[in-house]
C-alpha positions in Angstrom: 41.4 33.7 57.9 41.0 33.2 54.0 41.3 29.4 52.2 43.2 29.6 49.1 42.4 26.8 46.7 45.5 25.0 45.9 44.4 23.3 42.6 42.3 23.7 40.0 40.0 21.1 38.1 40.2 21.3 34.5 37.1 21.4 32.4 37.9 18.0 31.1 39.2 15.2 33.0 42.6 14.0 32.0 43.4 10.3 31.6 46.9 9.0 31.9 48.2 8.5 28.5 47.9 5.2 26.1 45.6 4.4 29.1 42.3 4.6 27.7 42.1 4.4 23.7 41.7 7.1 21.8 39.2 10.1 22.3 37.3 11.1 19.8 36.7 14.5 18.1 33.3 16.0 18.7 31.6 15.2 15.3 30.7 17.7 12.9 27.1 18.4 12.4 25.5 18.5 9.1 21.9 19.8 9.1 21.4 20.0 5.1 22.1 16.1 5.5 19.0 15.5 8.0 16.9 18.2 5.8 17.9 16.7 2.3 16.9 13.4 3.2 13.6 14.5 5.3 12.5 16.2 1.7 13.2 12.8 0.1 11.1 10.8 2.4 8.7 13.1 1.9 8.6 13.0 -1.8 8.7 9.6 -2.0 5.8 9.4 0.7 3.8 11.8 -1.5 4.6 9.7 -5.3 3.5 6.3 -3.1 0.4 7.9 -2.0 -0.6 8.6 -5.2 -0.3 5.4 -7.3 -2.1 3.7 -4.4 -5.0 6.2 -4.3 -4.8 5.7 -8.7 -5.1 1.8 -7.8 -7.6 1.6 -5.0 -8.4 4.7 -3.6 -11.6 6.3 -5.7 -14.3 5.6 -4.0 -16.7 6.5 -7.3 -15.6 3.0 -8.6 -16.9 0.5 -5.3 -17.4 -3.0 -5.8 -18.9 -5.6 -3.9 -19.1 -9.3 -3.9 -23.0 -10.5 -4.2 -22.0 -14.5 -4.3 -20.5 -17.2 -6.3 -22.3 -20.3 -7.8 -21.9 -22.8 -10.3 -18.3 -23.9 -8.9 -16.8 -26.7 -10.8 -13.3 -27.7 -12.0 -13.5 -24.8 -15.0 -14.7 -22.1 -13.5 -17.5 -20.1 -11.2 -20.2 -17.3 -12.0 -19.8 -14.7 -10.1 -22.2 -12.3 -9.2 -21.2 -8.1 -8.1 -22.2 -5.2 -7.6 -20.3 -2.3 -9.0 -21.0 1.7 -8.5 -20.3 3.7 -11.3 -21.0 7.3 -11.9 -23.7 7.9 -14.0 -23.1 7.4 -17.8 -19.6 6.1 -16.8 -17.8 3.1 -17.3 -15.2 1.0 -15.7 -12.9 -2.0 -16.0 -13.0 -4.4 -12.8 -10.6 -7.0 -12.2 -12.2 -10.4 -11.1 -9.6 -13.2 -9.2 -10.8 -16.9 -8.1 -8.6 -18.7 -6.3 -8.2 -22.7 -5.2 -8.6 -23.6 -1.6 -4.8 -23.2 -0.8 -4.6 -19.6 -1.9 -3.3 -19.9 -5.2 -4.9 -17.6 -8.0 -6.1 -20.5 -10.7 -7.8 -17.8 -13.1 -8.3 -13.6 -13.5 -9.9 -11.6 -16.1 -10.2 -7.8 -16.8 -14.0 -7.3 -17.3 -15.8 -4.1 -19.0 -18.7 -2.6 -17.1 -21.0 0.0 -18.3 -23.7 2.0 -16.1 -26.7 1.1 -16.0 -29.5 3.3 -15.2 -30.8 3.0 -11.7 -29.8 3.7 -8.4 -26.1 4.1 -9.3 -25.0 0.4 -8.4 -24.7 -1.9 -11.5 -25.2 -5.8 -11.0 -23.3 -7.9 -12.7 -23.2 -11.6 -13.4 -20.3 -13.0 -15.2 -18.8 -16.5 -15.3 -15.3 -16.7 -14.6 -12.7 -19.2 -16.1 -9.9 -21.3 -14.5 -7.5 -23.2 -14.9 -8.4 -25.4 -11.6 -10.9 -26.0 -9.0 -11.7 -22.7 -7.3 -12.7 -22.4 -3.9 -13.6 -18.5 -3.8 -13.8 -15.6 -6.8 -13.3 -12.0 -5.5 -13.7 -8.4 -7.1 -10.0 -7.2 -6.6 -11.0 -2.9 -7.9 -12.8 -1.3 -10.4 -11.1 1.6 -12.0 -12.3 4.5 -14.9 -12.2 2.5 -18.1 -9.3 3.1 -20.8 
């Protein structure tokens, strides 16, 4: 004796109508869309690496807090040590700011290499505008 199936299932399931919402249509894939914007964030990645690397990322151009001394209500001297490649020069940026964080004075200071072991020391005395609690070396790029 044979069974003969007396239904079949259908390959989706069937909901009694106005029962359940609407179903929605498969979606549409659109792979330029994912590619298109993957190429973007990859150019963008890429033009953000190099402005930080311009800013802070040469490593010919190292500076390096010795100390600061003198502090009073106008200012500290502040004493760094730069490396330079020989016969180079570069342009550091000095900071000093008060005990709650605030910058109270910067400057842009020329540097030229000295001849030596390739480090330049400099001592420079640093105006502001109030009491500073700490002066920092915030990069020292190429000159010009």
């Amino acid at each position: 004796m044979t069974e003969t199936p007396t239904s079949t299932t259908p390959a989706t399931p069937v909901f009694p109508p106005g029962r359940y919402g609407h179903r929605r249509d498969a979606r549409r894939r659109r792979p330029w869309l994912v590619a298109g914007l993957a190429v973007v964030t990859l150019i963008v990645g890429a033009l953000v690496s190099v402005r930080l690397y311009k800013n802070y990322g040469d490593p010919a151009y190292d500076a390096q807090v010795v100390n600061f001394t003198d502090i009073a209500d106008d200012g500290l001297t502040l004493r760094f040590r730069v490396t330079i490649p020989d016969g180079g020069q570069a342009t550091c940026v000095l900071r000093a700011r008060a005990k709650d964080g605030a910058t109270v004075g910067t400057q842009e200071l020329p540097v030229s290499d000295q001849p030596g072991d390739g480090a330049t020391a400099v001592t420079h005395r640093l105006v502001t505008t109030a009491k500073p609690f700490i002066g920092e070396v915030l990069r020292c790029r190429p000159a010009g």
